[in-house]
N, C-alpha and C positions, 0 to 999 in steps of 0.2 A: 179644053182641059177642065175636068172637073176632081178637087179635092175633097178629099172624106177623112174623118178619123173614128172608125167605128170602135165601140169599147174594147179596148184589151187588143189591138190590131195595131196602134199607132198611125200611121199618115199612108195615104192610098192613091195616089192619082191617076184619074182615069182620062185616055182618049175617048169623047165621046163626038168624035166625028164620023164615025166608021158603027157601026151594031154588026155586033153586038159590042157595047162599051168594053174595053177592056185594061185594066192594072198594065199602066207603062213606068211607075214608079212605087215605088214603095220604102218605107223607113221606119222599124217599130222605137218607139218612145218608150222612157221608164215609168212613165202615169200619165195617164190621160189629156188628150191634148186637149185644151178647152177654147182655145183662139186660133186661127188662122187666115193669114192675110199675103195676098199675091203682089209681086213686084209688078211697077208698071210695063212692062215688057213680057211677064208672064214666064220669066226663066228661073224666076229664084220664088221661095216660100218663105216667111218668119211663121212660127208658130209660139203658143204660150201654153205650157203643160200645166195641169192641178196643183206638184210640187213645187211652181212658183219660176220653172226653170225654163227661158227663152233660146230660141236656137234657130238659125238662119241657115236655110240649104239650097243650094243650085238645082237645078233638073239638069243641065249641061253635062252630060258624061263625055261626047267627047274632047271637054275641055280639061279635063282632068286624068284622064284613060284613053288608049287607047284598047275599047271592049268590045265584042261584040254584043248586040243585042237579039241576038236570030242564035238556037241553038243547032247542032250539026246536023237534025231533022228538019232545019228549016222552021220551027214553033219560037214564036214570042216568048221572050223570058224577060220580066221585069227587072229592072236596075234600082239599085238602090239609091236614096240621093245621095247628093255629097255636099257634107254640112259643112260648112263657112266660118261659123261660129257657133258656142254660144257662152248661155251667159247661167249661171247658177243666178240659184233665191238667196235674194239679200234678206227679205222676211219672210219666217217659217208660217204656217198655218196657225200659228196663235198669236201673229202679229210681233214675235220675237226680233230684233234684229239679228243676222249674224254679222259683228265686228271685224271680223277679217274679210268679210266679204265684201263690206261697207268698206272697210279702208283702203281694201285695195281700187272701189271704186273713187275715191274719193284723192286719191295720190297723186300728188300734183306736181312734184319733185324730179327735176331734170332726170 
């Protein structure tokens, strides 16, 4: 599997065991993803976008769905992933805290 995030596209992953490679994932993002990193088993993604905002997704659909991936022609149709988590920007692009977003990380209270 190879991952891409080309500008304006959000996250892409390709099978490239087979050629012609082909989009067996996909998931567009609110801004540009500038980090991505594979879990050691190669089933799940983290990624880190420009507006500071982290987010964790599976490839597993049929952990979550039961979908198919083959349309009634029989042609590949990409899936989208299914996100796990994420996490908003604590600090804005001017190095700003945001206070609620800090405090909620920071909550420590039964």
């Amino acid at each position: 599997m190879l991952a891409i995030c080309p500008v304006g596209k959000g996250i892409q992953i390709y099978d490239i065991r087979h050629l012609p490679p082909s989009v067996v994932r996909e998931e567009p993002t609110k801004s540009q993803v500038i980090a991505l990193a594979w879990s050691d088993d190669s089933t799940q993604v983290a990624t880190l976008e420009e507006n500071g905002t982290a987010s964790y997704y599976s490839l597993r659909i049929d952990r979550f769905e039961d979908k198919g991936v083959v349309d009634k022609y029989g042609v590949f149709k990409p899936q989208k992933l299914h996100l796990i988590s994420t996490f908003d920007p604590v600090i804005d692009k001017k190095g700003k805290v945001n206070a609620g977003e800090l405090e909620a990380l920071l909550d420590v209270s039964a």
